[in-house]
PASEBA-1860 file (N, C-alpha, C; in nm, 3 decimals):
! residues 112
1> XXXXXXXX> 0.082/-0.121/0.000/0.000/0.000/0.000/0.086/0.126/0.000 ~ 0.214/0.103/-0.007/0.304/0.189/0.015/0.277/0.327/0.113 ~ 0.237/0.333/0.275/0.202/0.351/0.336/0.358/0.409/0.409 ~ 0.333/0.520/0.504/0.455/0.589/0.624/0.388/0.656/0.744 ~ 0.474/0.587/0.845/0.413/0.693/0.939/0.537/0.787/0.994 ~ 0.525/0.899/1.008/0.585/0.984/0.975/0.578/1.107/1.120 ~ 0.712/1.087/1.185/0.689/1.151/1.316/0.794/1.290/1.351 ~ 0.751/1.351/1.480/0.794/1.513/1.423/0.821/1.507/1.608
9> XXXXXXXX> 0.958/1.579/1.657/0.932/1.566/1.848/1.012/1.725/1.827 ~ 0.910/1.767/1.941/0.962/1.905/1.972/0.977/1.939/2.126 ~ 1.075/1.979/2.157/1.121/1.996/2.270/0.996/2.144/2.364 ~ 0.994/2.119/2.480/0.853/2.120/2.477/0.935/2.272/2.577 ~ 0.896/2.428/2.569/0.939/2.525/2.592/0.807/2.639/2.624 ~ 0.746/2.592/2.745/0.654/2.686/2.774/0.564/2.699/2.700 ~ 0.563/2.593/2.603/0.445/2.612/2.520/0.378/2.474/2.469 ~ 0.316/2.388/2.575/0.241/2.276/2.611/0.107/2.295/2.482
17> XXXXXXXX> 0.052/2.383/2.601/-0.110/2.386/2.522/-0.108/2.473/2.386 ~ -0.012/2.487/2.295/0.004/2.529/2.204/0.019/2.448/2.110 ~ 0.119/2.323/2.123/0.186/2.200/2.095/0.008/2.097/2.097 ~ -0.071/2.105/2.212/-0.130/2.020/2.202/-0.257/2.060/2.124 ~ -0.301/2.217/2.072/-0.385/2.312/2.012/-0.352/2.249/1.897 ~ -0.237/2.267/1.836/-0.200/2.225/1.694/-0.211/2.119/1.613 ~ -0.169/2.065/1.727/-0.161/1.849/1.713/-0.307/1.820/1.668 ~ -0.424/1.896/1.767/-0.535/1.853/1.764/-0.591/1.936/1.622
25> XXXXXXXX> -0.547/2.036/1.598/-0.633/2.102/1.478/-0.560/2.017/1.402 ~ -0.424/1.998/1.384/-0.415/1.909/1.252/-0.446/1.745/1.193 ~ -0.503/1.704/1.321/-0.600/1.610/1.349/-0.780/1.627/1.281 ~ -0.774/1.737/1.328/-0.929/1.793/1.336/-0.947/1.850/1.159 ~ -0.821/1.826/1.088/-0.797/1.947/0.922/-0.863/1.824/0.869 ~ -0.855/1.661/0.862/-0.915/1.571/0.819/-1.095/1.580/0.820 ~ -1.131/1.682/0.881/-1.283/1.607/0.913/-1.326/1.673/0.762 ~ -1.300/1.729/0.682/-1.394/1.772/0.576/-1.408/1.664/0.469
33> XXXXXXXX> -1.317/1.544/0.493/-1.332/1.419/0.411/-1.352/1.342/0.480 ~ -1.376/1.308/0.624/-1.358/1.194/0.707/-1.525/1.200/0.708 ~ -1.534/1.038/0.760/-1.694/0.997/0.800/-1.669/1.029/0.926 ~ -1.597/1.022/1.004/-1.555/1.025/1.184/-1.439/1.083/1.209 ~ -1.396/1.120/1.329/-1.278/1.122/1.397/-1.311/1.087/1.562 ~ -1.248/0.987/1.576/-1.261/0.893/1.704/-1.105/0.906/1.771 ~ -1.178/1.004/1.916/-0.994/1.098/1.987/-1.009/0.961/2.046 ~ -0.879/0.892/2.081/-0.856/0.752/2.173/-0.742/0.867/2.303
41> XXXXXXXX> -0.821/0.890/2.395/-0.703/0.907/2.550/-0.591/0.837/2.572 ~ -0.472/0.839/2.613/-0.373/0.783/2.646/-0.363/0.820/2.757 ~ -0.332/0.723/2.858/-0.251/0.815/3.022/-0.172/0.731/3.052 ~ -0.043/0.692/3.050/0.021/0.613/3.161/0.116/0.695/3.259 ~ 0.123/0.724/3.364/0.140/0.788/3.415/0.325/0.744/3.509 ~ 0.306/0.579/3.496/0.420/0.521/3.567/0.559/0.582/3.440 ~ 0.483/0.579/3.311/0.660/0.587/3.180/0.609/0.752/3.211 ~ 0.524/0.876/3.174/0.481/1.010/3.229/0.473/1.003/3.068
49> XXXXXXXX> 0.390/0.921/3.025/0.296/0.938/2.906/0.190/0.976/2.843 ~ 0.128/1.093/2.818/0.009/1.129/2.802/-0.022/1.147/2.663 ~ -0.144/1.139/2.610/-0.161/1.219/2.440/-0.274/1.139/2.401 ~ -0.304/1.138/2.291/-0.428/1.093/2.218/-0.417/1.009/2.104 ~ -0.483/0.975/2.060/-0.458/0.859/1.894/-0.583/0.896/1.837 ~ -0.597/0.967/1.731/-0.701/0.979/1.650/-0.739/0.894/1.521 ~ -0.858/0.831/1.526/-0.862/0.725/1.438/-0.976/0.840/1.311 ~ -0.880/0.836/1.199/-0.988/0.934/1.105/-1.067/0.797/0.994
57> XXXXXXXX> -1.144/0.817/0.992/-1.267/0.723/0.955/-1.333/0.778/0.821 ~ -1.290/0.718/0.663/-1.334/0.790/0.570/-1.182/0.809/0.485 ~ -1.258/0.864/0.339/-1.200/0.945/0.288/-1.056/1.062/0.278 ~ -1.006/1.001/0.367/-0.918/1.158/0.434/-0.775/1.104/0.382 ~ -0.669/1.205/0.409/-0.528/1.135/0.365/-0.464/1.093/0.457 ~ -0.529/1.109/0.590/-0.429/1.021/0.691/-0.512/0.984/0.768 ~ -0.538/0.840/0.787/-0.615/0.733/0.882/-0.588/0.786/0.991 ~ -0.501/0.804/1.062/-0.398/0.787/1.208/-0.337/0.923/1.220
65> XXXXXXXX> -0.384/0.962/1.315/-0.280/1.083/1.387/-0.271/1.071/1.565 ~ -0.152/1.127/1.580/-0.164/1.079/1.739/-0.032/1.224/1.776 ~ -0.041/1.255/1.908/0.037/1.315/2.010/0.051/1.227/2.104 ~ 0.170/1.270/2.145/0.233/1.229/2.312/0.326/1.317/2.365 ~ 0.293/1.316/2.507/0.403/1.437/2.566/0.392/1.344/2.687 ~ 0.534/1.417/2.764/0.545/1.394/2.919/0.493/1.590/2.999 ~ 0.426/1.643/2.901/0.373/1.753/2.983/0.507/1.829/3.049 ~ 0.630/1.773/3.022/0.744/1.930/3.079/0.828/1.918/2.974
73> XXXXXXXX> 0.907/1.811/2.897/0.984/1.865/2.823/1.017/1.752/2.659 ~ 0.882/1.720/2.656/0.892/1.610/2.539/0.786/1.618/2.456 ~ 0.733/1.640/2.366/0.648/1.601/2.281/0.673/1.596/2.118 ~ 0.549/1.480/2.074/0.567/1.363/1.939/0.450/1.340/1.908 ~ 0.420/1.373/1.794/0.341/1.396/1.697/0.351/1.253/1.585 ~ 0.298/1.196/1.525/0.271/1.103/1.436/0.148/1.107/1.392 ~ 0.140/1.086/1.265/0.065/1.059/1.162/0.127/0.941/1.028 ~ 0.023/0.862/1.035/-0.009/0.789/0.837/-0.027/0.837/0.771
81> XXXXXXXX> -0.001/0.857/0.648/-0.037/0.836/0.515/0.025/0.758/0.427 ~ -0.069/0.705/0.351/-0.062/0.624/0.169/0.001/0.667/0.117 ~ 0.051/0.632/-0.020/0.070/0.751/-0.131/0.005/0.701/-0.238 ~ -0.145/0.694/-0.219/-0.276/0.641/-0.305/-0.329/0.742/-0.274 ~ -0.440/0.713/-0.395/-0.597/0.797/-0.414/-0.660/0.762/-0.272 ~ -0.694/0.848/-0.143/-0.773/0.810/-0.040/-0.902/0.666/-0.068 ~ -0.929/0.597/-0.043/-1.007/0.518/-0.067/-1.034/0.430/0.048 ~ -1.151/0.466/0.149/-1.083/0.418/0.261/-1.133/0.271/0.296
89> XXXXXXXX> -1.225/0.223/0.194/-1.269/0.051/0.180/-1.116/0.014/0.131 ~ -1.062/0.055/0.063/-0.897/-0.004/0.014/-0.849/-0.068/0.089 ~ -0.829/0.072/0.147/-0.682/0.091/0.265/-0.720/0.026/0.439 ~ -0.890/0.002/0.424/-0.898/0.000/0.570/-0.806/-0.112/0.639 ~ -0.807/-0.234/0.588/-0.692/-0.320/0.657/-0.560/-0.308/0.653 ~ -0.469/-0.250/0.596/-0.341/-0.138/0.624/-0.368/-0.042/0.700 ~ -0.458/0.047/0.701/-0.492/0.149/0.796/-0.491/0.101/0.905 ~ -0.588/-0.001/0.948/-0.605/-0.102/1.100/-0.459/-0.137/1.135
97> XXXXXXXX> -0.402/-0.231/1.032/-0.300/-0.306/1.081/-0.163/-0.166/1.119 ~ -0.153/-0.046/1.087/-0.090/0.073/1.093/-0.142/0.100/1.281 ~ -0.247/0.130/1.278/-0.301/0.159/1.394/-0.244/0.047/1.506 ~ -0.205/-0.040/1.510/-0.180/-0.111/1.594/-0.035/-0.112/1.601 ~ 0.032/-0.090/1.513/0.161/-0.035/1.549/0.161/0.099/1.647 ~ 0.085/0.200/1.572/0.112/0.350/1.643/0.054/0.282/1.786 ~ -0.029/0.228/1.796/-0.084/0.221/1.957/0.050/0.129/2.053 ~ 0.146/0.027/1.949/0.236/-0.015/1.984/0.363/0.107/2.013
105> XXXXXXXX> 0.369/0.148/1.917/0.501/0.266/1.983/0.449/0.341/2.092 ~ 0.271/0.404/2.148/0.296/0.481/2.198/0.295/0.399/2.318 ~ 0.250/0.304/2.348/0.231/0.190/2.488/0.366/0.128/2.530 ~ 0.477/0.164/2.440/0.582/0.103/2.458/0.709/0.259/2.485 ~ 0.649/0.392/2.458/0.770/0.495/2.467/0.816/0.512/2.596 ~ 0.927/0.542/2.601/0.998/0.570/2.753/1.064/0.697/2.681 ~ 1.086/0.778/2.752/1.156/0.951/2.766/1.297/0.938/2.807 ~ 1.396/0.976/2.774/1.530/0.988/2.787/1.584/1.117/2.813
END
């Protein structure tokens, strides 16, 4: 499906809810093709993991978007995309099987 997920970490400088404003609008830029956007919560609190996994449902160019921060000095951004015509009966079982990776990296990150 020739498919990437494609991740972005910014060192996190007094500007949290800015970082997490953005993440979410560029999450939220999918809904004018999506059938859904389904926010999934993250908390683990023992690795100081927090963020969301957005499952975009439909039409859109990226199935999967997700944030994670430790809330003082880490945050990571990921998103999917294809490099196909959106089609999301296609792609939905690459999309799924994608999603279970991202839910794998973020259940598995530790902060350094």
């Amino acid at each position: 499906m020739k498919g990437a997920i494609f991740l972005s970490y910014k060192k996190i400088d007094d500007n949290l809810e800015k970082l997490i404003v953005d993440a979410k609008r560029l999450s939220y830029e999918h809904a004018a093709k999506a059938d859904n956007i389904v926010e999934q919560p993250y908390v683990n609190p023992n690795k100081k993991v927090y963020g969301s996994l957005f499952e975009v449902q439909g039409n859109a160019a990226s199935q999967s978007q997700f944030f994670v921060t430790d809330s003082t000095e880490h945050f990571l951004t990921g998103s999917v995309y294809f490099y196909t015509k959106p089609n999301y009966d296609s792609i939905l079982p690459a999309a799924a099987y994608l999603q279970n990776d991202i839910r794998r990296i973020i259940e598995t990150l530790e902060w350094k």
